[in-house]
C-alpha positions as CSV (number, residue, x, y, z in Angstrom):
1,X,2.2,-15.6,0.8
2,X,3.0,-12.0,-0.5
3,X,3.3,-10.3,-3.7
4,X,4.8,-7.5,-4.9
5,X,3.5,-4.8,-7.8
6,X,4.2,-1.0,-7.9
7,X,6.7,-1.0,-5.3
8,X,4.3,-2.4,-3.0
9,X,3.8,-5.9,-1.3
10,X,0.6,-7.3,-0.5
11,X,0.0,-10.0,2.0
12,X,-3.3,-11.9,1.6
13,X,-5.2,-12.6,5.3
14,X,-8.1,-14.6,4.4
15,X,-10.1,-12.9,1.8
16,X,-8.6,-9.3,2.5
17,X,-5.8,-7.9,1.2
18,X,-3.2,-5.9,3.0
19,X,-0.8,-3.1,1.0
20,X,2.1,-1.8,2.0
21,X,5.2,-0.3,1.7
22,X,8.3,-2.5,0.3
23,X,11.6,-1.5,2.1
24,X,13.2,-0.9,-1.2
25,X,10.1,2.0,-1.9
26,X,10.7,3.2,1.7
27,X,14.5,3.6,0.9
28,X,13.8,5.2,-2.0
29,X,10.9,8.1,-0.2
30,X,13.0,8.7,2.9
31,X,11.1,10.0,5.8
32,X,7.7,10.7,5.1
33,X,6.3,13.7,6.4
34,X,2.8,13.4,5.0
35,X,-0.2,11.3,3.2
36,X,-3.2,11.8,1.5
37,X,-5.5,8.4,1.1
38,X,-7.8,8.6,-1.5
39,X,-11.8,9.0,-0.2
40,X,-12.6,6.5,-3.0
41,X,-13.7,3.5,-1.7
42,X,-13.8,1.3,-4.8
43,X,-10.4,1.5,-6.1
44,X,-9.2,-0.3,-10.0
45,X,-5.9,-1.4,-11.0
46,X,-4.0,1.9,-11.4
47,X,-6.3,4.2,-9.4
48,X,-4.6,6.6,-6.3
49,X,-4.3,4.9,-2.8
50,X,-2.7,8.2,-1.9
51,X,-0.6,10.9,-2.3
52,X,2.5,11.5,-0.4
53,X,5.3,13.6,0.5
54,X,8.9,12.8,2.1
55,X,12.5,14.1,2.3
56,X,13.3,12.4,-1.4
57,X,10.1,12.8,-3.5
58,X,6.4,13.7,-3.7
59,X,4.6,10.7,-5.3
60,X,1.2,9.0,-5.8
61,X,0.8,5.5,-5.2
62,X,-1.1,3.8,-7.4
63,X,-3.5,-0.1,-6.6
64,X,-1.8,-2.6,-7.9
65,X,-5.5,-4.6,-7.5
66,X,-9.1,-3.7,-8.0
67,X,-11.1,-3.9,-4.8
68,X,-12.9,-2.1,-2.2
69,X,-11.1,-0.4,0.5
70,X,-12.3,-2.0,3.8
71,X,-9.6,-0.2,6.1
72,X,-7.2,3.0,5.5
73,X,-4.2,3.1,8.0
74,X,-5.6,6.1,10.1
75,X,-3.2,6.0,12.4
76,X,-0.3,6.8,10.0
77,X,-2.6,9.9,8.0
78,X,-1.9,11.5,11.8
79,X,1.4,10.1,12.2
80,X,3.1,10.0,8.4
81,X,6.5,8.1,10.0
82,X,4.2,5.0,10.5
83,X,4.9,4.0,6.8
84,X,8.7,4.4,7.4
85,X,8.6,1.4,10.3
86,X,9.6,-1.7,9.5
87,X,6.8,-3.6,11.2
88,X,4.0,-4.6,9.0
89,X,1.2,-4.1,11.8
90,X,2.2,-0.1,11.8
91,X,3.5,0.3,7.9
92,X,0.4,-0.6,6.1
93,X,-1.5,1.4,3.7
94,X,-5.0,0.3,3.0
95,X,-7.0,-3.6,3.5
96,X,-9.1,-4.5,0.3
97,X,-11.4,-7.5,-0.6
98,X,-13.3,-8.2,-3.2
99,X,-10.0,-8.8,-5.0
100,X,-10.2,-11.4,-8.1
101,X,-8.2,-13.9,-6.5
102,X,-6.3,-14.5,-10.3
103,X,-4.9,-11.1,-10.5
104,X,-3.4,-11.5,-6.9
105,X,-2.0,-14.8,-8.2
106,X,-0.8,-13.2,-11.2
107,X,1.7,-10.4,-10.0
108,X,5.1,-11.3,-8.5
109,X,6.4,-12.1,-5.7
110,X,9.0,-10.4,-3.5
111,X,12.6,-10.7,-4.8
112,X,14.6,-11.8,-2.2
């Protein structure tokens, strides 16, 4: 089961919750050249994931959830193109828990 809130879809995996990119947000950025994750590691609804830049736009994006950050996609702060794939294992953002399971429940779900 996924959601979808500020342009982003999260896919929960147990009791962690993975963010990422929707297609239609990676559409919109073009290729993205470079990302800045946020050092916090207790994020609220609203607060920075991370900054980035592409070919389109320069644009914050913001948690759609309040959790802690358990992972950051390292591998794409190196390589920025990560978050233009289309495979989920390679295009995520960050990996939260201690997500109130009611908010998850509460956003959307992907429009198809």
């Amino acid at each position: 089961m996924a959601k979808v809130a500020n342009s982003l879809l999260i896919t929960k995996e147990e009791d962690l919750y993975r963010i990422s990119m929707t297609p239609e947000l990676q559409e919109v950025l073009g290729d993205i050249a470079y990302i800045d994750f946020t050092e916090e590691d207790v994020v609220e609804v609203d607060d920075s994931l991370l900054n980035l830049e592409s070919s389109k736009a320069v644009m914050e994006l913001a948690s759609p959830l309040a959790g802690t950050i358990v992972s950051r996609n390292e591998a794409a702060g190196a390589d920025p193109d990560l978050l233009n794939q289309t495979d989920a294992s390679k295009n995520w953002i960050v990996i939260l828990s201690n997500v109130d399971e009611a908010a998850y429940k509460a956003l959307e779900g992907p429009k198809n």
